[in-house]
C-alpha positions, 0 to 999 in steps of 0.5 A: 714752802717746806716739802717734807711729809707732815705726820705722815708716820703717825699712822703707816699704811699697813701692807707692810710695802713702805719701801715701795710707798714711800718711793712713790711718794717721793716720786710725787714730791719730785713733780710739785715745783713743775705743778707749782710753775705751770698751775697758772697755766692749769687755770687758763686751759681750765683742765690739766695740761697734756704735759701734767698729764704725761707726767702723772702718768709716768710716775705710776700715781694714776694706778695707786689703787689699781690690782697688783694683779694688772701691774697696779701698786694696790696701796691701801685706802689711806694712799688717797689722802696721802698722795692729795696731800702731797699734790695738793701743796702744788696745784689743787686741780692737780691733786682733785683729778689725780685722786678722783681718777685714781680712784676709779681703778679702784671702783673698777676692779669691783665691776663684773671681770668682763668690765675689767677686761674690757678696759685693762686689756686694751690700756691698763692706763686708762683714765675713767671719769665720773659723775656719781649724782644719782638723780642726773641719770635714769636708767630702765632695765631692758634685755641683757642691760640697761637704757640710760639717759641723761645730763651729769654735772662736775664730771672731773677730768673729762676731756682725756678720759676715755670712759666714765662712770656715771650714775642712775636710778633705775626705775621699775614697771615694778612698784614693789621693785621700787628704784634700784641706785646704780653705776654705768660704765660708758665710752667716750662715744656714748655721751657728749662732753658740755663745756660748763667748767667755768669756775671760781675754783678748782679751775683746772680739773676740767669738771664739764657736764656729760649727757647721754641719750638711751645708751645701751648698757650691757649689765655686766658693765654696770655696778649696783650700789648695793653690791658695794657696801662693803664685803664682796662685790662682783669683782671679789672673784678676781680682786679678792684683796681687802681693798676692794672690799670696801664700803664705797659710798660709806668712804666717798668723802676720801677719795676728795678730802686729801686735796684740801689738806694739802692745799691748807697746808701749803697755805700755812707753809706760804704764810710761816715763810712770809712772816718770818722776813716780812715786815708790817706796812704800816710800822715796819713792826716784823709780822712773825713777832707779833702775837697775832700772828703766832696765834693764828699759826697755832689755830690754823696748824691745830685744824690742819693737823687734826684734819690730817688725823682724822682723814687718815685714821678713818681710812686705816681704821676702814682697812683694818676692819676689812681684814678682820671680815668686818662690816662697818653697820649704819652707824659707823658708815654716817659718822665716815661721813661726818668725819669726812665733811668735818675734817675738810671744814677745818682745812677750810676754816684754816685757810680762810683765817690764814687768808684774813690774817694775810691782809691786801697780800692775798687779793693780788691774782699774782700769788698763790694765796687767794688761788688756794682761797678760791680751792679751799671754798670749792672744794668745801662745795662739793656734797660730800664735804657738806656738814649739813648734810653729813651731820644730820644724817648721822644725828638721824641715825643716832636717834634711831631714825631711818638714814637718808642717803640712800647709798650707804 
């Protein structure tokens, strides 16, 4: 499998840091044949291994996004589809859970600066997991906080982390209040980790059930979905940089949407090296010389590059606006979802075609194929990946009618 960094320079991340983006980079590439070796064994213990996660953290890829200001690299956005992209070609449950934690350094540095302290004082490593499915968890406002209760599902890296972001509505005596979306920022001690995680895909990211039973929860270590729209949030006063002034909800699909362009990558890496050498069963025709097989190269790269396109312009283009003082309105925030589900749709359409065109080869559990077959439909799975949902959103909002995702 070639290991080389597809296009990466099609659109360079804009700090103007490359030297130091690019070393960390190659740190990245540096682990994937030990990912490759021990993603069999990822599967069997259905979570990352403690060695992986040793080695993640050694690198410095768990603080990609983290403020400079506690010793973070604070790339801009774009590192999460660029280093999901790179992990991925190895081990998608690897990539899933480094970007998904990785991502919430950053979520972190808009809490209230108490929350920041509390965490980053006692270990700037930590890792903190999450559950973002707002109807799982409800919250009622008491004195100087929040009860919590509730059960969340595909809580991604779960079991080494030792808090977790979870999310709630909170509902008021109040009718003219209505409901209020908002984050929790628990301890491992306040809620019990359920192991559901038996999957088809994905097996390694360790994504179990969490549930908490009326959990206090200070205020100042909670986030209103409100606050983090887009401009600044509680944490602006400590984080000022543009990083974190982003919408979060509007961008949620890529913080994800990396590993599914690394791992179709990877499988159309796998399938140009095999049909280069392998010779057909049946006639002993050479594969890489028939016209199929050239055909289906050309579709599956064409839906991989153009994913890689948009994913990475998105997120440059959300940087840039950011810097100008900009505010992405309605519109643009669904149509980052639209273009989030749609990308991840062509890598999955992608490895699908290179999954039929590869033959009996790719049900063999033995090889890689039908793992990153498995990944690819897992990944396609989560919510913000689903096209439903984000296009008819979007098509609401470009009708004029009112949005129906509620945190953006």
């Amino acid at each position: 499998m070639s290991d080389t960094v597809h296009q990466l320079d099609s659109a360079k991340p804009t700090d103007s840091r490359d030297d130091e983006y690019e070393a960390m980079l190659k740190r990245a590439y540096a682990l994937l044949p030990m990912l490759r070796e021990r993603a069999g064994a990822t599967e069997e213990l259905r979570r990352l291994p403690s060695e992986t996660e040793k080695d993640l953290h050694d690198a410095g890829l768990f603080r990609i996004l983290q403020p400079k200001r506690v010793g973070g690299s604070e790339f801009d956005y774009v590192a999460l589809i660029d280093f999901a992209d790179v992990l991925a070609r190895a081990d998608a449950s690897v990539a899933w859970n480094l970007v998904n934690l990785a991502s919430h350094h950053w979520m972190l540095a808009m809490f209230d600066r108490r929350a920041q302290d509390l965490l980053w004082n006692d270990d700037v490593d930590v890792l903190i997991a999450s559950s973002f499915v707002f109807p799982a968890g409800r919250a009622r406002k008491v004195d100087g906080g929040y009860l919590l209760s509730g059960r969340w599902p595909f809580s991604s890296g779960v079991d080494p982390s030792a808090w977790n972001m979870l999310a709630g509505i909170v509902s008021s005596d109040d009718d003219a209040d209505g409901v209020e979306y908002r984050v929790f920022l628990l301890k491992k001690e306040d809620y019990a980790i359920i192991d559901t995680w038996k999957s088809s895909g994905l097996k390694g990211t360790g994504s179990n059930d969490v549930e908490a039973r009326d959990v206090f929860v200070p205020a100042h270590m909670t986030l209103a979905v409100k606050d983090v729209a887009g401009g600044p949030s509680p944490g602006s006063d400590v984080n000022p940089g543009v990083l974190y002034a982003l919408p979060v909800f509007a961008l949620f699909a890529f913080v994800l949407s990396g590993v599914a362009l690394g791992n179709a990558q990877a499988c159309l890496d796998d399938y140009i090296e095999i049909a280069r050498h392998r010779a057909s069963t049946y006639n002993r025709a050479k594969l890489g010389d028939l016209q199929t097989t050239q055909i289906k190269i050309a579709e599956a790269s064409a839906k991989i590059d153009a994913a890689r396109l948009i994913m990475r312009r998105t997120c440059i283009d959300a940087m840039a606006d950011a810097r100008r003082g900009c505010i992405p309105d309605i519109a643009e925030k669904t149509r980052y979802r639209r273009d989030g589900a749609y990308a991840v749709n062509l890598c999955t359409e992608a490895v699908s075609l290179l999954f039929a065109a590869s033959g009996a080869r790719g049900l063999y559990t033995t090889g890689v194929l039908q793992r990153q077959f498995r990944d690819a439909h897992a990944i396609n799975a989560h919510i913000a990946f689903s096209f439903d949902a984000a296009g008819t959103n979007y098509g609401r909002v470009a009708l004029d009618l009112p949005s129906e995702n509620l945190t953006l």
